[in-house]
C-alpha positions as CSV (number, residue, x, y, z in Angstrom):
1,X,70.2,74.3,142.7
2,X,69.6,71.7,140.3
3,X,73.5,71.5,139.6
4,X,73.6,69.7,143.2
5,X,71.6,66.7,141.6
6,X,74.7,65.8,139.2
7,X,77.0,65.1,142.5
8,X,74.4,62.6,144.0
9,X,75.9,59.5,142.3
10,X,79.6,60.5,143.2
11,X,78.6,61.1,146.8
12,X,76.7,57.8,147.1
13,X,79.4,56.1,145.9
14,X,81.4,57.6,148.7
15,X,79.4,57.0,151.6
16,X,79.2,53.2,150.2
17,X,82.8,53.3,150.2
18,X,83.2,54.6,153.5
19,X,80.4,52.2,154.9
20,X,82.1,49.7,153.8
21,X,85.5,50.7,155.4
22,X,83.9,51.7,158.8
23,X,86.5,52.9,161.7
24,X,85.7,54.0,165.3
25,X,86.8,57.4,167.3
26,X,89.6,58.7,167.0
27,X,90.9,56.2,164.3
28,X,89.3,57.4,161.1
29,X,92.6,57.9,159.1
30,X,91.4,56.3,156.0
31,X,87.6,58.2,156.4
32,X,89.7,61.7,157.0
33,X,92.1,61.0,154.3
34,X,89.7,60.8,151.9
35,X,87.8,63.8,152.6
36,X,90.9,65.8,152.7
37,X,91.8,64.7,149.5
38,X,88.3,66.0,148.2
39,X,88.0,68.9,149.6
40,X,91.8,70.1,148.5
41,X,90.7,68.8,144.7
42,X,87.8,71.5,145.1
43,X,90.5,74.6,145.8
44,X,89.5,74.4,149.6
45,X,91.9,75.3,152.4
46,X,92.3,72.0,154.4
47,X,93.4,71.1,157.8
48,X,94.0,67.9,159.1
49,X,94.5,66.2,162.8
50,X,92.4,68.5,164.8
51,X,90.8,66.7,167.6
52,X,93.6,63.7,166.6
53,X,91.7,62.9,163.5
54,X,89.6,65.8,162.9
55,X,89.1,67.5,159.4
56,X,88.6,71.2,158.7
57,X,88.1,72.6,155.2
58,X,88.2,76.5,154.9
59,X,86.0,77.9,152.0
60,X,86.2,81.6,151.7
61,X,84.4,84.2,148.8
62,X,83.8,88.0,149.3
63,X,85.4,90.6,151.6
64,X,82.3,89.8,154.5
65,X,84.0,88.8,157.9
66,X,81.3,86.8,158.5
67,X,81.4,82.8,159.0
68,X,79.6,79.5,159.5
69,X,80.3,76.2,160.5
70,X,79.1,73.2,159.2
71,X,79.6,70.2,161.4
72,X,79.5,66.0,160.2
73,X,81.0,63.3,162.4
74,X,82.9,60.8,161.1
75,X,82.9,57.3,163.3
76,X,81.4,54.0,163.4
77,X,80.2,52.0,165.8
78,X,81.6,48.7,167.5
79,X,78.9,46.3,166.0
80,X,78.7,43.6,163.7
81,X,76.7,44.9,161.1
82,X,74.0,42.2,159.6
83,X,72.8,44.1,156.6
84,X,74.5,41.4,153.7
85,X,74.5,44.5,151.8
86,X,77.1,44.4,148.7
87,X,79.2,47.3,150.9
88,X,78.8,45.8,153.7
89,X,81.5,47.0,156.5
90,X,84.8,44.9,155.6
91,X,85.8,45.4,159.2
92,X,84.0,42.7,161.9
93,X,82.8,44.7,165.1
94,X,83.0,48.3,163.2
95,X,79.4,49.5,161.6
96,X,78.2,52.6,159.9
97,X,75.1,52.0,162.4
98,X,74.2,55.6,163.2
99,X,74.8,57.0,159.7
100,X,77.5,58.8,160.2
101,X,78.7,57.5,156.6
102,X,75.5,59.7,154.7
103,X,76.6,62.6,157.1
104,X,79.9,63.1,155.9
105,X,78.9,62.1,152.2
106,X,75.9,65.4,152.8
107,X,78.7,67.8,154.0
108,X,81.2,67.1,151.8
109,X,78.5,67.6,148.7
110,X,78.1,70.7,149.9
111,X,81.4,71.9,150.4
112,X,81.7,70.5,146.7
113,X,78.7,72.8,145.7
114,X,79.5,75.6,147.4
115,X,83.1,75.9,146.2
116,X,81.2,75.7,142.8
117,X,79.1,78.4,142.9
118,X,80.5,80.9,145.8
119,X,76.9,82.1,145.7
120,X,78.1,83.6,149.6
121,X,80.0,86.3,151.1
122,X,82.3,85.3,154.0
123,X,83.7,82.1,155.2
124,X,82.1,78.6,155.5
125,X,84.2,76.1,157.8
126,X,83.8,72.5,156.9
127,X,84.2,70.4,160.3
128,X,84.6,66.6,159.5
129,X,84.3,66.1,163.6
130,X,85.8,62.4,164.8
131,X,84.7,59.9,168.0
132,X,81.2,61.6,168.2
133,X,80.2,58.1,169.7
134,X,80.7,58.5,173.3
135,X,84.3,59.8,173.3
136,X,83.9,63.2,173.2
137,X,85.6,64.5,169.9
138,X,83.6,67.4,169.6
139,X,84.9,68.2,172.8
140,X,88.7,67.5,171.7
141,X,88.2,69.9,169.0
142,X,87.3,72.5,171.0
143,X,89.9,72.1,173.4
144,X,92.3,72.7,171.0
145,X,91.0,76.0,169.4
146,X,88.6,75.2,166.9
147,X,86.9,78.6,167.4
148,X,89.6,80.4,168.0
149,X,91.2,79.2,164.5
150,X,88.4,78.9,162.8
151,X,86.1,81.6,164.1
152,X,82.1,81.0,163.3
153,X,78.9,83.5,164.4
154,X,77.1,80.2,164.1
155,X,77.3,76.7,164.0
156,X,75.7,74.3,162.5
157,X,75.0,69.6,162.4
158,X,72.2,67.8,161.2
159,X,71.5,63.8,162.2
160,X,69.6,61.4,159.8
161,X,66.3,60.1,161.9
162,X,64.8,57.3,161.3
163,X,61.5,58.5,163.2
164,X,60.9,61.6,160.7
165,X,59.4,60.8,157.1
166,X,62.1,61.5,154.5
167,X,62.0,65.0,153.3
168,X,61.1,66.1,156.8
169,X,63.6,68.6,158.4
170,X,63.1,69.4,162.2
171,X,64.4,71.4,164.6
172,X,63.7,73.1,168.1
173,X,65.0,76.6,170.1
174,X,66.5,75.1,173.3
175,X,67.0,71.4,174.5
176,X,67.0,69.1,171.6
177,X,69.4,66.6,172.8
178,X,69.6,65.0,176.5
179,X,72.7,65.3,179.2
180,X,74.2,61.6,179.4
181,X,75.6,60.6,182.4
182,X,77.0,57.5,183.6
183,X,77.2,55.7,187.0
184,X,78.8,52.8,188.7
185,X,78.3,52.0,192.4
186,X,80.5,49.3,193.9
187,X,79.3,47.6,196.9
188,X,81.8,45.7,199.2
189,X,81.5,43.7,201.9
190,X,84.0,40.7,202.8
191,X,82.8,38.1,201.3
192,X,82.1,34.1,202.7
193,X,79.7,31.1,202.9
194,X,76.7,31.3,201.9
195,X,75.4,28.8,204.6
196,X,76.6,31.4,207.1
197,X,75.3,34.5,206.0
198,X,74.9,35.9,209.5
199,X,79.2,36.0,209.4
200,X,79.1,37.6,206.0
201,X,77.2,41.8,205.0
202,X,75.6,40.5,202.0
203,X,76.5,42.5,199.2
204,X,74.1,41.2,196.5
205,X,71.4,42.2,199.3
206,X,71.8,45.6,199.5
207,X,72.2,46.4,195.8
208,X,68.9,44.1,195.7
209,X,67.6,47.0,197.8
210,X,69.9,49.9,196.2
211,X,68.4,48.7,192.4
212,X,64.9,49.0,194.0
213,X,65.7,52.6,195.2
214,X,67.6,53.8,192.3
215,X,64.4,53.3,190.3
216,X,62.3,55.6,192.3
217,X,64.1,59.0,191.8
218,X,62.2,60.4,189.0
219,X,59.3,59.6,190.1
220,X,59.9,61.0,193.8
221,X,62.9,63.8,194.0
222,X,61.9,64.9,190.3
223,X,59.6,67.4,189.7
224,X,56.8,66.3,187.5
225,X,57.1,69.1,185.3
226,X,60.7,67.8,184.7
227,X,62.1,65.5,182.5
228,X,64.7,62.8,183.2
229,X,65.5,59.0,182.8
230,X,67.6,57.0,185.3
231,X,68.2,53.4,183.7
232,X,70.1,50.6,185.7
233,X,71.2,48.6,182.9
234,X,74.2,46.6,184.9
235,X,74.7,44.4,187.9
236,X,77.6,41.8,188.5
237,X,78.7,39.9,191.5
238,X,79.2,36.8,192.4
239,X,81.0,33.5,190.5
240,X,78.8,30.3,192.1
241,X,75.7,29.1,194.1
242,X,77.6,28.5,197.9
243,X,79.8,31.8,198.2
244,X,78.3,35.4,199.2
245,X,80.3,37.6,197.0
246,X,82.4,40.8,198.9
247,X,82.0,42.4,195.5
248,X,79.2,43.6,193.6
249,X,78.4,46.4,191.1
250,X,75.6,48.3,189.8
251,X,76.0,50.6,187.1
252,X,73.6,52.6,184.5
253,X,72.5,56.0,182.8
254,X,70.9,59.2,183.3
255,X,69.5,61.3,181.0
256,X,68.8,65.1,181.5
257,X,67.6,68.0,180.0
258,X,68.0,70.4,183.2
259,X,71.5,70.9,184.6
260,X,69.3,71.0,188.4
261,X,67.6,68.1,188.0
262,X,70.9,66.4,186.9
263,X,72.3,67.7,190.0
264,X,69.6,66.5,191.9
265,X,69.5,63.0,190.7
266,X,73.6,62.9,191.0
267,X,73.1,63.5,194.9
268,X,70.2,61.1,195.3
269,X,72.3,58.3,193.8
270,X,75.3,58.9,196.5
271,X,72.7,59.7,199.1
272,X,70.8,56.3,198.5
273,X,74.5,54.7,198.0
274,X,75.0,55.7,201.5
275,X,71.9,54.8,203.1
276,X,71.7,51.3,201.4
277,X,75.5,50.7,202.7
278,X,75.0,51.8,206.1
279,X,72.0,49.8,206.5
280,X,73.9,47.0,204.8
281,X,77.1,46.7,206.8
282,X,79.0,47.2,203.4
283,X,80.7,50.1,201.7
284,X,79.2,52.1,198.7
285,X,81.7,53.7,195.9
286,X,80.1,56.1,193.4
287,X,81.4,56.8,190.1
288,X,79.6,59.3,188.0
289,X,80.4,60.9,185.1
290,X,78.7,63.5,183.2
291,X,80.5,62.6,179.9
292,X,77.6,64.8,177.5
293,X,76.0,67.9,178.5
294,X,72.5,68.1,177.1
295,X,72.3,70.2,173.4
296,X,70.7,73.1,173.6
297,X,69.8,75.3,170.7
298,X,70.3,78.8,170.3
299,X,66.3,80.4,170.3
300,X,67.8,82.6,166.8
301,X,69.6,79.7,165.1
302,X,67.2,77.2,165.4
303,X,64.5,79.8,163.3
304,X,67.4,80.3,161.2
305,X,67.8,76.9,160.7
306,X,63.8,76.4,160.0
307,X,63.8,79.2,157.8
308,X,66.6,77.4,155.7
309,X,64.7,74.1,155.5
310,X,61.8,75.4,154.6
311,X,63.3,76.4,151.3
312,X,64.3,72.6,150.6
313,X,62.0,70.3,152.3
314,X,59.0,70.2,154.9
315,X,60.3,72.3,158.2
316,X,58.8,71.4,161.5
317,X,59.5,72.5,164.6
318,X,60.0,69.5,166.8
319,X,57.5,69.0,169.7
320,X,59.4,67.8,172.4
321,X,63.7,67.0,172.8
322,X,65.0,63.4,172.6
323,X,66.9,61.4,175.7
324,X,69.7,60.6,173.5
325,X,72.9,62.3,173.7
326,X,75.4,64.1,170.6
327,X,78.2,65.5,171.7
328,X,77.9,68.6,169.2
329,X,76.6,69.9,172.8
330,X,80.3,71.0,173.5
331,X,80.4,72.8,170.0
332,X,77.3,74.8,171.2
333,X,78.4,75.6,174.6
334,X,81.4,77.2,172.9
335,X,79.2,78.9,169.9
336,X,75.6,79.7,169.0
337,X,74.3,77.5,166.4
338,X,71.9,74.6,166.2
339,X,71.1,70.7,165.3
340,X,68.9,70.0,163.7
341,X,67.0,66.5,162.6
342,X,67.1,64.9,159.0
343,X,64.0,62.5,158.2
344,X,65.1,59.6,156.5
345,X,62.1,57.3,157.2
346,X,60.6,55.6,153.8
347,X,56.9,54.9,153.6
348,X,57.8,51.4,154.4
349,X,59.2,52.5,158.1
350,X,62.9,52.5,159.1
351,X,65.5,50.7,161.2
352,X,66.4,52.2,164.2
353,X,69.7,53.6,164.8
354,X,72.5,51.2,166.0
355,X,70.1,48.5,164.8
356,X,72.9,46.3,162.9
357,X,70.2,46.2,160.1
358,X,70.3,49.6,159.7
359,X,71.4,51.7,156.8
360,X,71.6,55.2,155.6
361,X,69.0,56.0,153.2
362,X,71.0,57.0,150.1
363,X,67.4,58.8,148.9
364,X,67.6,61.9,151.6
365,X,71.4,62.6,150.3
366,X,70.3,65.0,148.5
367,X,68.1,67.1,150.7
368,X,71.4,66.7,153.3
369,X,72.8,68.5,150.8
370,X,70.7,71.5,149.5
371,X,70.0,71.8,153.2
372,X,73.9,73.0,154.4
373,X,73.7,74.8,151.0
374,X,70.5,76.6,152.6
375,X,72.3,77.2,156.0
376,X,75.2,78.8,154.7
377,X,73.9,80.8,151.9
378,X,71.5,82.2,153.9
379,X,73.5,83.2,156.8
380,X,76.5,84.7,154.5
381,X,74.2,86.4,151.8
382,X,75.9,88.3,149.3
383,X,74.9,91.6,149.4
C-alpha cells in the first residue's frame, strides 16, 4: 500500500483546511460539502443530509453482498482554541479540540484509496457522522435508516488518543467506552432573611448535605467489583450575603459501564433527593438523562479489528475501558462492529483532548489511513 503515501500531503492540507474552518453539530455545511465534493470526484455514490448534515459515500466492486461501514465524525467543539497555529480555527468559540478534523481527513484517504484500487468484493459505506459531541448525531442517523439504507455486517470508528504512543492501535471485545448520564436536582424552599433562618427551609443547607451524600454512592450502593463515576461538577443559588435563597441547583455526571449499576445509581440519586428534602422542609426535582449509552464492542469485531491493525501498526488489546462517552454507541446497538483507539502520542507526550492547545498529529494520518484500508479489505476479501 505504498500508493497511500502519495495522498498524505493532499489530506493534510484538508484537515488544516477544515481545522481552520471549525463548525459545531449539526452545522457542518461547509465540512460536509467538501467531503461530498471529494468523494463524488472519486466515482463514489454520495448522499447528503442524513442525520441533518450527515454524509454517506457508497463504494461498491464485485458481485459479494457483503458490506462494511466506516464511521468519522465531523464537529468541533465550542472553545477558543489557543494553539497560534498558522490554521488556526477562523471561527472564535469553535475548535478542532478532539480531532475530529484528522478523522475525517483518515476516512476520506481511504475512501480515495479504496476507490483506487477496488482490491474488495462488496460494498464499503463511508459515514461522515455530524454532532458526535454530546448531541447525539449518531443517534440521528440511525433514526432515520442508516442501516436500513445502507445495510453493513459490521461497523466500524477509530478516535485519535493522545494517551497511546503513535503507531499504536488498540482495541477491546466489550465496554470500551462509558454510559454518560447527566443530572440536575433543584431544591426549593421559599426563600427569606437570612437573619431569620428559623422562618425560612434553607435550601443551600440541604444541598450542602445532598452534595455530601451524592458523593458516597460508588463507594456504598456500588459493588466493588463495578465500575462507575458520579461527579458533582455544579451548584448555584443564591445572589447576596443577607437573603436565604428559595432556589438552588445541583447538577453533575455519571459514568457507567453496566446498564444495573446505572440503574442503581439513577435511583440512589432520587432516593437521596428525597431524603435530603424531607429532612430539609424543601422540595427536590430530579432531572436525569441518560443521553450516551456505554460502547460496547462486539467479542468477533474487535479481533477482527486487532487482526487488521496488526498488519499496519502495533495492535494491543486495551486493558481496561475509558469513562468518556462516543456516541458511536447508538451505531453499535443497531450493528455489530467496533471502535477502536488511534495512538497519536509523540515521544515528546501529547495534549489532552479538548485541551485548547491541542492538535491533531498530522504524523499518524497515515496509519488512520492504511488502518480503514485494513478493516475493509479484510472483511470484504476478494475471493
Amino acid at each position: 500500500m505504498t500508493e497511500i503515501a502519495d495522498l498524505i500531503e493532499p489530506l493534510v492540507t484538508f484537515r488544516r483546511d477544515i481545522h481552520a474552518h471549525p463548525e459545531l453539530g449539526f452545522c457542518e455545511h461547509r465540512t460536509a460539502g467538501r467531503i461530498a465534493e471529494q468523494l463524488r470526484l472519486r466515482g463514489l455514490e454520495v448522499h447528503e443530509g442524513i442525520g441533518r448534515t450527515g454524509v454517506v459515500g457508497v463504494l461498491r466492486n464485485g458481485t459479494s453482498e457483503r458490506s462494511i461501514g466506516l464511521r468519522a465524525d465531523m464537529d468541533a467543539l465550542p472553545i477558543d482554541e489557543q494553539t497560534n497555529l498558522p490554521y488556526a480555527s477562523r471561527t472564535p468559540g469553535h475548535f478542532h479540540g478532539c480531532g475530529h478534523d484528522g478523522h475525517v481527513a483518515m476516512l476520506l484517504g481511504a475512501a480515495q484509496h479504496l476507490a483506487r484500487t477496488r482490491n474488495f468484493d462488496g460494498t464499503i459505506n463511508f459515514f461522515f457522522q455530524p454532532a458526535e459531541e454530546g448531541q447525539g448525531g449518531a443517534r440521528e442517523m440511525v433514526r432515520e435508516g442508516l442501516f436500513d439504507r445502507f445495510p453493513c455486517e459490521r461497523v466500524f470508528a477509530l478516535h485519535n488518543w493522545p494517551d497511546l504512543p503513535a503507531g499504536t492501535i488498540a482495541t477491546r471485545p466489550g465496554p470500551i467506552m462509558g454510559a454518560a448520564d447527566k443530572f440536575e436536582i433543584r431544591l426549593e424552599g421559599r426563600g427569606g432573611h437570612a437573619a431569620i433562618p428559623h422562618d425560612t427551609p434553607d435550601a443551600i443547607l440541604a444541598a450542602a448535605a445532598l452534595a455530601q451524600q451524592l458523593n458516597t454512592i460508588v463507594s456504598r450502593r456500588v459493588a466493588p467489583t463495578a465500575s462507575a463515576v458520579v461527579s458533582l461538577t455544579q451548584i448555584h443559588g443564591g445572589h447576596t450575603h443577607n437573603v436565604i435563597p428559595a432556589v438552588v441547583t445541583l447538577s453533575g455526571t455519571v459514568r457507567t459501564f453496566d446498564p444495573q449499576v446505572q440503574d442503581r445509581i439513577e435511583a440512589s440519586i432520587r432516593e437521596m433527593a428525597a431524603g435530603v428534602a424531607l429532612a430539609g422542609e424543601v422540595t427536590a426535582t430530579v432531572a436525569y438523562d441518560r443521553y450516551y449509552p456505554s460502547t460496547i464492542n462486539d467479542a468477533e469485531a474487535a479481533q477482527e479489528a486487532l487482526a487488521a491493525a496488526a498488519t499496519v501498526g502495533n495492535a494491543l488489546l486495551a486493558p481496561e475501558p475509558a469513562f468518556t462517552s462516543e456516541d458511536f454507541s447508538f451505531m453499535l446497538q443497531a450493528c455489530k462492529g467496533a471502535y477502536i483507539w488511534l495512538g497519536q502520542a509523540k515521544s515528546d507526550g501529547a495534549v489532552p483532548l479538548h485541551n485548547p492547545h491541542y492538535d491533531f498529529n498530522d504524523d499518524v494520518l497515515e496509519l488512520g489511513v492504511r488502518l480503514h484500508v485494513a478493516l475493509a479489505e479484510r472483511h470484504l476479501r476478494a475471493r
